[in-house]
C-alpha positions in Angstrom: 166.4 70.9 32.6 166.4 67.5 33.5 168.6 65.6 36.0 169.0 62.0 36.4 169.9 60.8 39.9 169.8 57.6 41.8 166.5 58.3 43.3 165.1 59.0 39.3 164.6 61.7 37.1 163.2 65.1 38.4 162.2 68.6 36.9 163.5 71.4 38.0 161.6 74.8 37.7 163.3 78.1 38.8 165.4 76.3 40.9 162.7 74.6 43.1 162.3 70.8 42.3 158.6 70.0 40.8 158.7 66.7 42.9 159.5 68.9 46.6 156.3 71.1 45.6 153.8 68.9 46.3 154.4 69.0 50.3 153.3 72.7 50.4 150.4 72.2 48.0 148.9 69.5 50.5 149.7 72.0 53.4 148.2 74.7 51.5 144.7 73.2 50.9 141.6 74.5 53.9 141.0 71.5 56.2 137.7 70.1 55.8 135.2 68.7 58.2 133.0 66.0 58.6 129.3 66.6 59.3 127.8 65.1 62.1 124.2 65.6 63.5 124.8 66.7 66.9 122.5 67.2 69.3 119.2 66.7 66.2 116.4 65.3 67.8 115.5 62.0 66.2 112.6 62.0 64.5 109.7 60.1 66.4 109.0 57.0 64.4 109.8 53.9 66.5 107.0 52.0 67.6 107.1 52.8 71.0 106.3 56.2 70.2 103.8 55.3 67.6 101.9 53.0 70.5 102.0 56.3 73.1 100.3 58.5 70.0 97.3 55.5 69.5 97.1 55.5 73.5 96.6 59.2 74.1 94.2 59.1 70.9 92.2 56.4 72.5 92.2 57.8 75.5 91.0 61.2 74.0 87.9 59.9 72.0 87.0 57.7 75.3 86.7 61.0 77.1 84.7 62.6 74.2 82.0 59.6 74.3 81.9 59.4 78.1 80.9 63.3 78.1 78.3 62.7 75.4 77.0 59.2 77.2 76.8 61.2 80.5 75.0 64.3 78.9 72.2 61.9 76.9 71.5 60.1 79.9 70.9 63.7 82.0 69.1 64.9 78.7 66.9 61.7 78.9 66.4 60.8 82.3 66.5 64.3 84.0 67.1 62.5 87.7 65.8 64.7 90.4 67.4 64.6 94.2 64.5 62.7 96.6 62.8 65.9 98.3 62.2 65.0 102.4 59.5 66.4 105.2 59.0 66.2 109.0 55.4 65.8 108.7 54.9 64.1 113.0 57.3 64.2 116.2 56.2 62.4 119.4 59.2 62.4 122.0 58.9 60.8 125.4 61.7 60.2 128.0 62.0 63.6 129.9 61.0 64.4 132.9 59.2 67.3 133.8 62.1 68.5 136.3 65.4 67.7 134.0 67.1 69.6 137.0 66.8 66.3 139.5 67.8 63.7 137.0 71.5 62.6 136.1 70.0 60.1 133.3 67.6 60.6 130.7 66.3 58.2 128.0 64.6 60.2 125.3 62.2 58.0 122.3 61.3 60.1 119.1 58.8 58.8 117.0 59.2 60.6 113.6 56.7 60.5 111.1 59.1 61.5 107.7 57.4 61.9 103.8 60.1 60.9 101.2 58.8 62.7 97.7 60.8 60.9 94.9 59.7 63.2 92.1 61.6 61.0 89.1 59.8 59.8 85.9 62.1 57.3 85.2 64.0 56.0 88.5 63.1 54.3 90.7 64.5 53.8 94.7 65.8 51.0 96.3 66.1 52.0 100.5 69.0 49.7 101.6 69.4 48.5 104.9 71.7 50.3 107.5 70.3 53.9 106.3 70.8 55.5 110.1 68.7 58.3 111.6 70.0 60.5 114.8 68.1 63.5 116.8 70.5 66.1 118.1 69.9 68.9 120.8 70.4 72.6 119.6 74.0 72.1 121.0 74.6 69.0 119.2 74.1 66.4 121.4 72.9 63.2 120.3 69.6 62.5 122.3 68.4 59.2 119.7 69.4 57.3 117.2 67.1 54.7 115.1 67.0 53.2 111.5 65.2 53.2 108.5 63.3 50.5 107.1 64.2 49.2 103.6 61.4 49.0 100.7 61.6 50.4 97.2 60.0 53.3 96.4 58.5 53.6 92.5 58.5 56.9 90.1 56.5 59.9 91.7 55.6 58.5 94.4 55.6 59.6 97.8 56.0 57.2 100.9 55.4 58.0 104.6 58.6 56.5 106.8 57.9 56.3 110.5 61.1 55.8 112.6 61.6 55.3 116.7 64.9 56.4 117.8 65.9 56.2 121.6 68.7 56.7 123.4 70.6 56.8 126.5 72.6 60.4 127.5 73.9 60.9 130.9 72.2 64.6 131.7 74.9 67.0 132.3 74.1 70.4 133.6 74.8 72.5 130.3 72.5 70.3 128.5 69.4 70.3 131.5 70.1 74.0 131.9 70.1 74.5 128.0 66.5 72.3 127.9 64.8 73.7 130.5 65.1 77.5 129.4 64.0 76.7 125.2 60.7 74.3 127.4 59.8 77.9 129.4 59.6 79.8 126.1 58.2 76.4 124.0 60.5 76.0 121.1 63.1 73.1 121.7 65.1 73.0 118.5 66.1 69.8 117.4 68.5 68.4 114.7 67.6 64.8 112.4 70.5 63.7 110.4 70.3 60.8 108.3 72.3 59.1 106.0 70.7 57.5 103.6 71.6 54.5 101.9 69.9 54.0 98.5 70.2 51.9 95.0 68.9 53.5 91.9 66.7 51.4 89.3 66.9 53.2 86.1 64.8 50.8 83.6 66.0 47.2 84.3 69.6 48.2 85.6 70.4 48.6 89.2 72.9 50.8 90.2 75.7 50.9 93.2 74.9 51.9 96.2 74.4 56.0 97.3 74.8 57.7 100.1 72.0 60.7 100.5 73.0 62.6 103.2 69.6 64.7 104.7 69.6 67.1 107.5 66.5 68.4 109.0 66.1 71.5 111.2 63.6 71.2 113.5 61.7 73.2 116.3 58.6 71.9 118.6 57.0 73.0 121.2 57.6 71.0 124.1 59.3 67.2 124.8 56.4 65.3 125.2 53.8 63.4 123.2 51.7 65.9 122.3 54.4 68.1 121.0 53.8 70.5 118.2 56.2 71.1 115.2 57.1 74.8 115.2 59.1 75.2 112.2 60.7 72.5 110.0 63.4 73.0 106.7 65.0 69.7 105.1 68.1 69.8 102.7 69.3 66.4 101.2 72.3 65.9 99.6 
């Protein structure tokens, strides 16, 4: 049944008014949501990221052909450490009563073969390589250098090096020489360092250290001293 009002014409429907439903239909409808994506890692296509992915490629592949470079050239070359000998010693410089003497200046001349065994490399001896004689307690008794040449493939080249020295004679050391002269074998130490450059073809390389270390024993420490035992290890 219809009413007329002021406000307009409205329905009324078991005594509820059609117009005054529509509240409670709106309050009766489930809330919805809008979807956000929260906390979704964005994909990785900017070109920063695209520029770190090229990068680390790069670098990878650089790595793969460095490993192959370095294993052809080991394939091909095959470089072999120089091999080194104490062939002579002649030592002057100490007296035949080291007990009396505060000072002694010891001279080692050291006759040394240096084997370079490579086909293909050759060896540049730089100046500055240094040579040293130690005592059996490590005391350094000379010092010297060694001369510079080049040394071609296979070949082997006698070096012969004067060290001398001054060392203020304590008694540990004259007590320690004087018993290994009474039973005739004086060990000895020659360190060198080695400084070499590499000629592989027509390319010279950098500069290398070798780092050799001779054991040494002799006899006595005079001129006509004998080598006992020798053993060389270069590095």
């Amino acid at each position: 049944m219809a009413h007329r009002t002021n406000r307009g014409t409205f329905f009324v429907e078991q005594g509820i008014p059609i117009s005054d439903t529509r509240p409670m239909l709106e309050k009766s409808r489930p809330p919805t949501y809008e979807s956000h994506n929260i906390g979704r890692p964005r994909r990785c296509g900017n070109r920063c990221c695209r520029c770190c992915c090229c990068c680390c490629a790069v670098l990878f592949t650089l790595i793969i052909l460095f490993g192959i470079a370095v294993l052809i050239f080991y394939l091909v070359v095959k470089p072999k450490a120089p091999i080194y000998s104490v062939n002579n010693i002649s030592i002057k410089g100490f007296n035949s009563n080291l007990m009396t003497t505060q000072t002694i200046y010891p001279e080692f001349d050291v006759s040394i073969s240096a084997n370079n065994p490579n086909t293909k490399i050759g060896i540049y001896y730089v100046p500055t390589s240094s040579v040293t004689i130690y005592s059996s307690t490590l005391v350094e008794l000379s010092n010297g250098t060694l001369p510079v040449f080049y040394q071609p493939t296979q070949n082997v080249t006698v070096i012969n090096v004067t060290m001398t020295g001054t060392v203020p004679l304590t008694m540990a050391l004259s007590s320690t020489l004087e018993v290994e002269q009474n039973v005739e074998k004086i060990p000895l130490v020659l360190d060198s360092n080695v400084l070499v450059k590499l000629k592989i073809g027509s390319l010279n390389t950098q500069t290398y250290t070798i780092k050799v270390s001779c054991n040494i024993v002799v006899s006595s420490l005079s001129t006509n001293s004998n080598i006992v035992s020798k053993s060389c290890i270069a590095i």
